[in-house]
C-alpha positions in Angstrom: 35.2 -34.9 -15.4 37.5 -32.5 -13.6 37.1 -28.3 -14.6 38.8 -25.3 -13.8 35.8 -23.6 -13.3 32.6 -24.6 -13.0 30.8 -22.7 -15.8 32.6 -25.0 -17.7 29.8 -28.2 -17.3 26.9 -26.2 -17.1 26.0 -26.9 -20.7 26.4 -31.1 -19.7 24.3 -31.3 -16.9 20.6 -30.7 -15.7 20.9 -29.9 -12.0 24.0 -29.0 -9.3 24.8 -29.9 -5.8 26.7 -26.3 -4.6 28.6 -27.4 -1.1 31.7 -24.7 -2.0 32.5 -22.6 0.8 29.5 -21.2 2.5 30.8 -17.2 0.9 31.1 -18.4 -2.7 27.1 -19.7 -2.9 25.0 -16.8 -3.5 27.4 -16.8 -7.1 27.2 -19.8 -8.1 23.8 -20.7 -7.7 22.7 -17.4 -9.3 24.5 -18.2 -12.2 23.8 -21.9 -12.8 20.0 -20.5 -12.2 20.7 -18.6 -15.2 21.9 -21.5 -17.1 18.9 -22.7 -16.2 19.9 -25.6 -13.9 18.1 -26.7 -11.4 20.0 -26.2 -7.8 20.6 -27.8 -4.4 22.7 -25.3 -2.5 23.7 -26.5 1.1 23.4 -24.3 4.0 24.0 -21.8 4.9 22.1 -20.8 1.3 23.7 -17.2 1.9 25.3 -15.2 4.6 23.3 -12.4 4.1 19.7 -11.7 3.3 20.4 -9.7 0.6 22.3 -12.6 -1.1 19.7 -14.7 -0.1 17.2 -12.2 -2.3 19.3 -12.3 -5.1 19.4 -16.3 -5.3 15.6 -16.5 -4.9 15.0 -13.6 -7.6 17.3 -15.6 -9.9 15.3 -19.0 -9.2 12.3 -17.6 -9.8 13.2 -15.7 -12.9 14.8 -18.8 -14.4 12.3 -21.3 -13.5 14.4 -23.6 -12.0 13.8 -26.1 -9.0 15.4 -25.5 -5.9 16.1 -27.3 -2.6 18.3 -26.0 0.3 20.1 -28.9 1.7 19.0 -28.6 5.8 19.0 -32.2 7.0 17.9 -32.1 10.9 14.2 -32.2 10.1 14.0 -34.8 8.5 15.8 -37.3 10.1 13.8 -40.1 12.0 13.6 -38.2 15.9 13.1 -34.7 15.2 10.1 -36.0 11.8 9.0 -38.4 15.4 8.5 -35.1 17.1 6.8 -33.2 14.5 4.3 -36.3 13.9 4.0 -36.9 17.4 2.9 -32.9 18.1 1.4 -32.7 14.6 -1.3 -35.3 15.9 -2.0 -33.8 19.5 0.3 -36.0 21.5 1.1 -33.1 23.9 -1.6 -30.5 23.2 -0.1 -26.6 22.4 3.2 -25.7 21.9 4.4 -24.2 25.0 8.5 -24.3 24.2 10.5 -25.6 21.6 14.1 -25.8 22.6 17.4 -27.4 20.7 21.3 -27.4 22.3 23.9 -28.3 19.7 27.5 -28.7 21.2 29.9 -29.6 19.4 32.8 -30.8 21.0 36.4 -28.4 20.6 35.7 -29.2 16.6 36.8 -25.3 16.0 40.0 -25.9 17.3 40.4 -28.2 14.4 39.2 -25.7 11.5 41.5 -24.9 9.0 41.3 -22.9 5.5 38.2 -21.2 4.9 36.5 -23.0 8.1 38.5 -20.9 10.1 37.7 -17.9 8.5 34.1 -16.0 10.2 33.7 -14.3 6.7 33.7 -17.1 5.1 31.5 -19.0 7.0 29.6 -17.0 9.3 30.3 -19.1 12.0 28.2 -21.5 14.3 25.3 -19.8 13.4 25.5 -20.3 9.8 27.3 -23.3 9.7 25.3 -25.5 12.5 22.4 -23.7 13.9 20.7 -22.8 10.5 19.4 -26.5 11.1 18.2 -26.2 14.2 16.3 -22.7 13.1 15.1 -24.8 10.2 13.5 -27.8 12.8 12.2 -25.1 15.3 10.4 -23.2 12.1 8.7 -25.9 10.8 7.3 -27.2 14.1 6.8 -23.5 15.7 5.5 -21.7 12.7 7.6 -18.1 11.6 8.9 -16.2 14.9 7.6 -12.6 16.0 10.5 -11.7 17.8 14.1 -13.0 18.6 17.0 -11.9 21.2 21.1 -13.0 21.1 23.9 -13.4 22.6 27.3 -14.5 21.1 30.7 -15.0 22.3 33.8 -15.8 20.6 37.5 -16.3 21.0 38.4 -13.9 18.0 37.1 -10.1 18.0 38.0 -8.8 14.9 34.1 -9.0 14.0 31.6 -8.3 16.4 29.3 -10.5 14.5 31.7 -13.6 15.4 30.1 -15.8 16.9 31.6 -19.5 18.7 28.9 -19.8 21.1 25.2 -18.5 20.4 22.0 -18.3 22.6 18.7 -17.6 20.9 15.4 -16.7 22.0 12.6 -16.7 19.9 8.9 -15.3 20.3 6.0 -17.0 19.0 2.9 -15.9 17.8 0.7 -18.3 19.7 2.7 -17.4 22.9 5.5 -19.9 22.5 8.7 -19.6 22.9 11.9 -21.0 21.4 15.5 -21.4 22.5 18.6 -22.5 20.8 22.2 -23.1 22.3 25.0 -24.0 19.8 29.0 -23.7 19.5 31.6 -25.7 17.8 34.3 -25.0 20.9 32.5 -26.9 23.9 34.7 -28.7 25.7 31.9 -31.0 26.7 29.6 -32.4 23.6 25.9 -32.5 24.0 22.8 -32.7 21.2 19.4 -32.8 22.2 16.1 -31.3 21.2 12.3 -31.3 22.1 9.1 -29.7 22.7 6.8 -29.3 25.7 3.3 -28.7 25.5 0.1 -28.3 27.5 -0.1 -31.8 28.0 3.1 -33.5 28.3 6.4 -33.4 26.2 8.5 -34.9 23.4 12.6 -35.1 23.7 14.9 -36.8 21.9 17.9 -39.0 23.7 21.4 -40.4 23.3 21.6 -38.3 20.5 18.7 -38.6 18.4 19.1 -42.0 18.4 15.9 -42.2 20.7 12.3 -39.9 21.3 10.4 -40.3 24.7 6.4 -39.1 25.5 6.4 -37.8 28.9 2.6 -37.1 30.0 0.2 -38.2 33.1 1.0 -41.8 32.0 4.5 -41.3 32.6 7.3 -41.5 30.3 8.1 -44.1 27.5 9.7 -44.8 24.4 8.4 -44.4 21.0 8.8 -46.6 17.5 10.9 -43.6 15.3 9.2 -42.6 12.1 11.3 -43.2 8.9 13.7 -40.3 8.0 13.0 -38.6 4.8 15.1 -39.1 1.8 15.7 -35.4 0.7 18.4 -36.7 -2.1 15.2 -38.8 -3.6 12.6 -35.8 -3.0 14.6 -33.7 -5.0 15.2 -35.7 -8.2 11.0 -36.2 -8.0 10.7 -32.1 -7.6 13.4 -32.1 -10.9 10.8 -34.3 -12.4 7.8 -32.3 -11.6 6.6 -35.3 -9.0 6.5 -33.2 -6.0 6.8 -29.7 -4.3 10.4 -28.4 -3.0 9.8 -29.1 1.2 13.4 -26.8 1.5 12.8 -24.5 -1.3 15.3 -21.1 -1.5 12.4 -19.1 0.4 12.7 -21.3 2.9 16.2 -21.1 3.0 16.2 -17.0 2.9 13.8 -17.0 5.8 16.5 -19.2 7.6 19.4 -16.7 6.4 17.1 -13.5 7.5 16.3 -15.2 10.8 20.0 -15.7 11.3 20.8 -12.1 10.7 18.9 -11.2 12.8 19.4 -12.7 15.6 23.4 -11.0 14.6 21.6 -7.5 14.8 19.9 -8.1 17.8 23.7 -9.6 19.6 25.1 -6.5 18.6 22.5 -4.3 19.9 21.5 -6.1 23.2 17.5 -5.4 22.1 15.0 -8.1 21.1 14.2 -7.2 17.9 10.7 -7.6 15.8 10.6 -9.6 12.6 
């Protein structure tokens, strides 16, 4: 069934999948909340925090379910990681790091891709996953420092190529490299700990253990199946893992790491 507007089904369905342009979210899911359906919004959930505030005042209001759709944790290496940590492979977190490159795909953009308003660039659009991953490893960051760059200045908040640093409360500390304009690709993450390490290779297709006993190759846990999790949190089965408060902390953490580009400070959160 095709519609001219999308208010137009609300009263045929029990749930939505919102991947519209990243700007035209915070509306929609706000008012299919107040339909009282249930939502999975794609990232970025919002491009601002306040946005972000009115989607999860909605949610809860209505009573609805929620899940915001952030895919890099749970695919097989990065949940490998997590477990690996989780169970004291590597002792403490001492970093957490992730480097997303995406190779010359901006120069490709058209339409509302191209548009920073729109999409709040490679912050919103890629690293919001990676800030995601590092979260629910690291825990909630303390304090966070920026720098962007980008080929068009008509918005100081533009950002093509982003560098993040991220405080911990335990001591760690984070750091994130991402663009969508690198003429070389590259995509890697890991940890590092007070006992040995955990990186993923060839692109996630593979996680090594490096500790005393040198360095070798583990079996990959099982990805999750978010699109399964949330029909069983629609049917009461299970809790929302990616739930729009998770999704605003992602969107708050994003701006401001924007605040703290534009002001050349590390900023407290």
């Amino acid at each position: 069934k095709t519609v001219t507007d999308f208010r137009e089904m609300l009263d045929d369905i029990d749930a939505v999948i919102i991947s519209s342009p990243n700007g035209l979210h915070p509306a929609q899911a706000i008012a299919c909340a107040e339909a009282g359906k249930h939502i999975w919004i794609e990232k970025p959930m919002a491009l601002s925090t306040a946005d972000a505030d009115r989607i999860c005042k909605a949610v809860d209001t209505a009573g609805v379910k929620s899940f915001v759709g952030f895919s890099i944790r749970f695919g097989a290496a990065p949940r490998t990681i997590k477990n690996e940590f989780t169970n004291g492979a590597i002792g403490s977190l001492r970093s957490i790091f992730s480097r997303r490159c995406s190779h010359n795909f901006k120069n490709g953009m058209t339409g509302w891709r191209a548009d920073f308003a729109k999409t709040g660039g490679v912050l919103a659009e890629l690293l919001a996953h990676e800030i995601d991953w590092m979260i629910d490893i690291a825990g909630d960051p303390i304090s966070i420092y920026c720098r962007i760059m980008a080929d068009n200045h008509s918005d100081p908040r533009e950002n093509d190529h982003v560098w993040i640093t991220m405080g911990f409360a335990d001591g760690a500390t984070g750091t994130i490299e991402g663009t969508h304009n690198a003429m070389i690709a590259d995509f890697y993450k890991g940890i590092i700990g007070s006992a040995g390490s955990l990186t993923d290779r060839n692109w996630g297709s593979e996680v090594y253990l490096q500790d005393r006993d040198g360095d070798r190759k583990l079996e990959l846990t099982e990805s999750f199946n978010k699109h399964s999790h949330f029909l069983d949190v629609i049917e009461g089965k299970a809790e929302s893992v990616a739930d729009v408060h998770l999704g605003r902390k992602v969107v708050y953490i994003s701006e401001k790491a924007l605040d703290s580009a534009i002001s050349g400070k590390v900023l407290a959160l």
